[in-house]
C-alpha positions in Angstrom: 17.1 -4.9 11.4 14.7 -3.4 8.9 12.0 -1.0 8.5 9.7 -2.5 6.2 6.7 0.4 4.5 4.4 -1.2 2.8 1.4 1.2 1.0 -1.9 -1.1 0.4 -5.2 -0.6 -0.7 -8.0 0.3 1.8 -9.7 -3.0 0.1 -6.7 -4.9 1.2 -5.5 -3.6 4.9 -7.4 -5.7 7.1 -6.8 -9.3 6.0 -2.9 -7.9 5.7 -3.2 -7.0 9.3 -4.9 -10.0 10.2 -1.6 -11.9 8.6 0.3 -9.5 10.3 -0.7 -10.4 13.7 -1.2 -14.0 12.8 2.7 -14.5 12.2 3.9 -12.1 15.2 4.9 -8.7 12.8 4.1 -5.9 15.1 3.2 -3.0 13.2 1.9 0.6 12.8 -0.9 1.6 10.8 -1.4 4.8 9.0 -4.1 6.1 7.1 -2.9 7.8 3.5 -3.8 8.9 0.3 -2.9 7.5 -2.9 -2.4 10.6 -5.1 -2.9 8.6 -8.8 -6.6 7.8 -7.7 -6.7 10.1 -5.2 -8.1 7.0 -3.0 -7.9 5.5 0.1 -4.6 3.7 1.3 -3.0 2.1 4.0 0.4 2.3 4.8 2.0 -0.1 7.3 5.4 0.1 9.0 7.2 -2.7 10.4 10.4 -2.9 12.1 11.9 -6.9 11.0 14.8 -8.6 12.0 17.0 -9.5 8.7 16.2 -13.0 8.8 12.1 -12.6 8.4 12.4 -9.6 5.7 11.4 -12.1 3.2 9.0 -14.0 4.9 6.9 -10.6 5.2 7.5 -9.7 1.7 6.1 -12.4 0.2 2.8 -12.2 3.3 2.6 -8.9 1.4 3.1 -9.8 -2.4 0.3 -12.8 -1.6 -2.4 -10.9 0.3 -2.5 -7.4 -1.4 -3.4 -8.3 -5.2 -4.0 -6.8 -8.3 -7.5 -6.3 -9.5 -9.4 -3.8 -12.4 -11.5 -1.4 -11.2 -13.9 1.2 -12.8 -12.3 5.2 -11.8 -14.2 7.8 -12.9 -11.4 10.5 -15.0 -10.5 13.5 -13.0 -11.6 17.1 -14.5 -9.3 18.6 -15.8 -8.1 22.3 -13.9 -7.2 24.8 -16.7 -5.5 23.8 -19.9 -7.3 22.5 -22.9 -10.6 19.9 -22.3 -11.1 19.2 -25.7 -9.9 15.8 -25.3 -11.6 14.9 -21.9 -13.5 12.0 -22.1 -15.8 12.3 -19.2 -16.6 8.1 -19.0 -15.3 5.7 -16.5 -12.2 3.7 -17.3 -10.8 0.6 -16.0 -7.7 0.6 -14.3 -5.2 -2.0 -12.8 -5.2 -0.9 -9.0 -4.3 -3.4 -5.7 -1.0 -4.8 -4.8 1.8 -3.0 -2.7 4.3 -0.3 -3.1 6.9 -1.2 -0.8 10.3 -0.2 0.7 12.5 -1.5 3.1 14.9 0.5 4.6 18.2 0.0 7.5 17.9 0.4 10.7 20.5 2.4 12.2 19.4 1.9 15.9 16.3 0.7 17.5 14.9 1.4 20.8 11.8 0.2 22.8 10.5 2.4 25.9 
């Protein structure tokens, strides 16, 4: 057995979820923070027997993509602001950080 994390986009968590519960992955969903873009996530955990680890990786790779979105710079806190550029920039955000991890020993009460 597995535990599968998987970190999405906000943009992304409820089709994923809906794929989730449309191929029987039970799973728990947390609310995070990205700290990069300091932006909405959603991390899911799923425990998965060895033989559907893939299966759910490639759910995840095919539902959470990447896209280009406009982020407006952070200010910067002390140090030198001389070469702040205060404009929007585009950056390549979506897709799925994700770990899977052994499972030692699994109970269900």
């Amino acid at each position: 057995m597995k535990m599968v994390i998987a970190i999405v986009q906000d943009q992304d968590s409820g089709i994923l979820s809906d794929k989730l519960m449309e191929h029987n992955f039970r799973a728990t969903k947390l609310s995070t923070t990205g700290g990069f873009l300091r932006a909405g996530n959603t991390t899911f955990m799923c425990g998965v027997n060895d033989d559907r680890v893939d299966f759910l990786l490639n759910l995840i790779k095919d539902t959470c993509g990447n896209r280009e979105q406009m982020v407006a710079p952070v200010t910067p806190m002390g140090g030198n602001a001389d070469s702040y550029v205060p404009f929007p920039v585009e950056v390549e955000v979506g897709g799925a950080t994700v770990f899977v991890l052994p499972v030692e020993h699994y109970n269900q009460y």
